[in-house]
N, C-alpha and C positions, 0 to 999 in steps of 0.2 A: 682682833677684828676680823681678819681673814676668818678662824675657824665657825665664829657666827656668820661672815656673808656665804661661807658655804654652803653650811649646813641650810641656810634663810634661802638662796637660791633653790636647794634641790627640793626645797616644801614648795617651791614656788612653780616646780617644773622648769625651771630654766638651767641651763648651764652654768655648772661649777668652776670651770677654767677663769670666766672674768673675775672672779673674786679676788685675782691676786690686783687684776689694774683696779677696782672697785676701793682695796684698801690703799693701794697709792693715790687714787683721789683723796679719800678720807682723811690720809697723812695730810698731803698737800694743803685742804679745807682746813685744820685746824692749825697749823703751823702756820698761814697766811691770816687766820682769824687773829692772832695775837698784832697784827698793825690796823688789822681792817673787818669790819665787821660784816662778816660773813654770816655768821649764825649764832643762834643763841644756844646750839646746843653744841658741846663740847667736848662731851665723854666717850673716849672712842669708841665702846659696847653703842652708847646711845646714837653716834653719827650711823654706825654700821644699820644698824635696825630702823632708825625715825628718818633717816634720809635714806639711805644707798638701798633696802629695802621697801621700804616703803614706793620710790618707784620703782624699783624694778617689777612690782607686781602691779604694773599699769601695762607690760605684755603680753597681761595675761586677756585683755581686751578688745586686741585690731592685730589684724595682723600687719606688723609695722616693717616687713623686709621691705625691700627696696623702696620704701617709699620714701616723699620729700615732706619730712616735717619740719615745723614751725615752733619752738618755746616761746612763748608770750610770757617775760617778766620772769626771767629763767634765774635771776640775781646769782646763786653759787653755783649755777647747773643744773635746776632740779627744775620738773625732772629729766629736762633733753641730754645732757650728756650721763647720764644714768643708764638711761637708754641706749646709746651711742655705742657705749661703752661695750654692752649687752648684743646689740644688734648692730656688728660695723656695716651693714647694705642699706642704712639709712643715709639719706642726704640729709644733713640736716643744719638748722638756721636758731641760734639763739639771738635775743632782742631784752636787753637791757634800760631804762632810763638813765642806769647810772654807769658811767665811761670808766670807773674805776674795775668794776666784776667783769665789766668785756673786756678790758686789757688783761684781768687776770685769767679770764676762761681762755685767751689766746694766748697766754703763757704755759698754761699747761696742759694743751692740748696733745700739743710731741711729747710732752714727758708719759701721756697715758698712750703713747701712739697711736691718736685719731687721727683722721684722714675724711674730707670730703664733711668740712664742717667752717658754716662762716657764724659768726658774731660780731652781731650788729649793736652799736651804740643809738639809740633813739625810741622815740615815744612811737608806742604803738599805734594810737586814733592819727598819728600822722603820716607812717609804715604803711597804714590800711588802705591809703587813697592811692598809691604810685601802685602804675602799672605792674612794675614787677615785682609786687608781693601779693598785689589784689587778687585773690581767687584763685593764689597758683600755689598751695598745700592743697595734699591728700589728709595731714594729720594735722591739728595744731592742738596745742597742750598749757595749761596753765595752771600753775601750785597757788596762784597769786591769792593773797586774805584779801576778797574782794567781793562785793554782792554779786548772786548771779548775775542780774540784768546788768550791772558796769561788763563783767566781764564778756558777756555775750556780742557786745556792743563795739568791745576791743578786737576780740576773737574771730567772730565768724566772718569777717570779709575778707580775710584772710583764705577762707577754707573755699575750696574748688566744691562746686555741684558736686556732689557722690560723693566728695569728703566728710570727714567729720569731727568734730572741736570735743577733747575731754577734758575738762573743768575737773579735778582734783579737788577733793570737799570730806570734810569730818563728816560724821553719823546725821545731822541735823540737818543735812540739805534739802530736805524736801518739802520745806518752809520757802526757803528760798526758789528752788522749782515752783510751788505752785503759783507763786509773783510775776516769773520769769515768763510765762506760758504767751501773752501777747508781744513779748520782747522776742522771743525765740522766733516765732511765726513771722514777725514785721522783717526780721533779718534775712528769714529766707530757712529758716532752720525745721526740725521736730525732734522731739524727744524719741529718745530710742531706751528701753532697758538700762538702769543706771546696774553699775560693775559695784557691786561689794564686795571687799576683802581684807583678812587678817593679817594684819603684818607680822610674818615669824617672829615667832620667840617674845611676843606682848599680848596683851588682852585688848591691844588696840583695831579697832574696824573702822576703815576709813570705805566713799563712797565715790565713785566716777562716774557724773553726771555728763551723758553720752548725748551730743547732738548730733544729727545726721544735715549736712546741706543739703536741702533737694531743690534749691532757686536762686541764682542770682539776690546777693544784697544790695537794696535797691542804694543809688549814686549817689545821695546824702549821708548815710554812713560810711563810717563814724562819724561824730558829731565831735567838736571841741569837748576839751574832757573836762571843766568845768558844765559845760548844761550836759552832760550826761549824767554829773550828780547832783545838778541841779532839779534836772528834766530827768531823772530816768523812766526808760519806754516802759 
């Protein structure tokens, strides 16, 4: 595993040193998958490459030093302690609905020697309304298998003016974008340049669907997350 996320970082331009905490995650992720279902992938070649790679070339689109990001629906990690991991001058806040992955991500955050990292247990359309989450990232981030406009609707009140929310999405996103286009604007958002890229060592091309905040999302978002897929904007 290590000698693929080497080699996968230096295609990626990022630094080779974290490769060694990147496979101590990967150990950890499969060795806690056997009580808890962490992931459906299991092979440690494939966690190296479809997870621990996979984001790590999401650096390759903001530049994410010092800032205070946000994972939305971050279940094992992905992709905020990935990143974390990569860039330790990130502040950074994972948010879970399920209380089992935040206890785990706060089990092994010492063992990857992270620092300056909280994980939260709770729903995000509920996260979105209290003061101090609303509109205080720079970066917010989501892997989550979810239509644009749910996620847009999760995400972006989250995100400070001048910030911006990257949505992680397979090659067919832009079906979904063109839906998303009065969802985005109602939020307060626009579309910026989506980030495509190859994940080392597969034939795989995944897409990061770039919002920029440029407004205030107005104080009824989010909405309960049933009419949001009831209602989506």
């Amino acid at each position: 595993m290590k000698e693929i996320l080497t080699g996968g970082l230096a295609a990626l331009n990022l630094d080779t040193a974290a490769a060694e905490t990147l496979e101590r995650y990967g150990q950890l992720l499969i060795e806690k998958n056997q009580s808890m279902n962490l992931t459906a992938i299991t092979e440690p070649a494939q966690v190296a490459r479809l997870h621990m790679l996979d984001c790590a070339a999401l650096l390759g689109c903001a530049d994410f030093a010092g800032s205070k990001v946000l994972d939305v629906g971050t279940g094992a990690g992905f992709p905020g302690m990935v990143l974390k991991c990569l860039e330790p001058s990130i502040s950074l806040t994972l948010l879970d609905s399920l209380n089992k992955r935040i206890e785990w991500l706060r089990e092994i955050a010492p063992q990857l020697e992270v620092e300056d990292l909280t994980a939260l247990h709770g729903r995000a359309e509920e996260f979105g309304l209290m003061a101090e989450h609303r509109e205080q990232y720079d970066i917010v981030t989501s892997r989550a298998v979810a239509d644009l406009r749910l996620l847009c609707e999760l995400c972006l009140p989250f995100v400070k003016v001048g910030g911006h929310f990257l949505a992680m999405k397979g090659p067919g996103a832009q079906e979904e974008k063109e839906s998303a286009g009065r969802c985005v604007s109602i939020l307060g958002g626009r579309f910026r340049k989506d980030f495509v890229y190859q994940i080392p060592g597969t034939d795989t091309s995944h897409r990061v669907v770039m919002i920029e905040k440029i407004a205030p999302t107005p104080a009824k978002y989010p909405r309960r997350f049933n009419k949001m897929k009831k209602f989506p904007l």
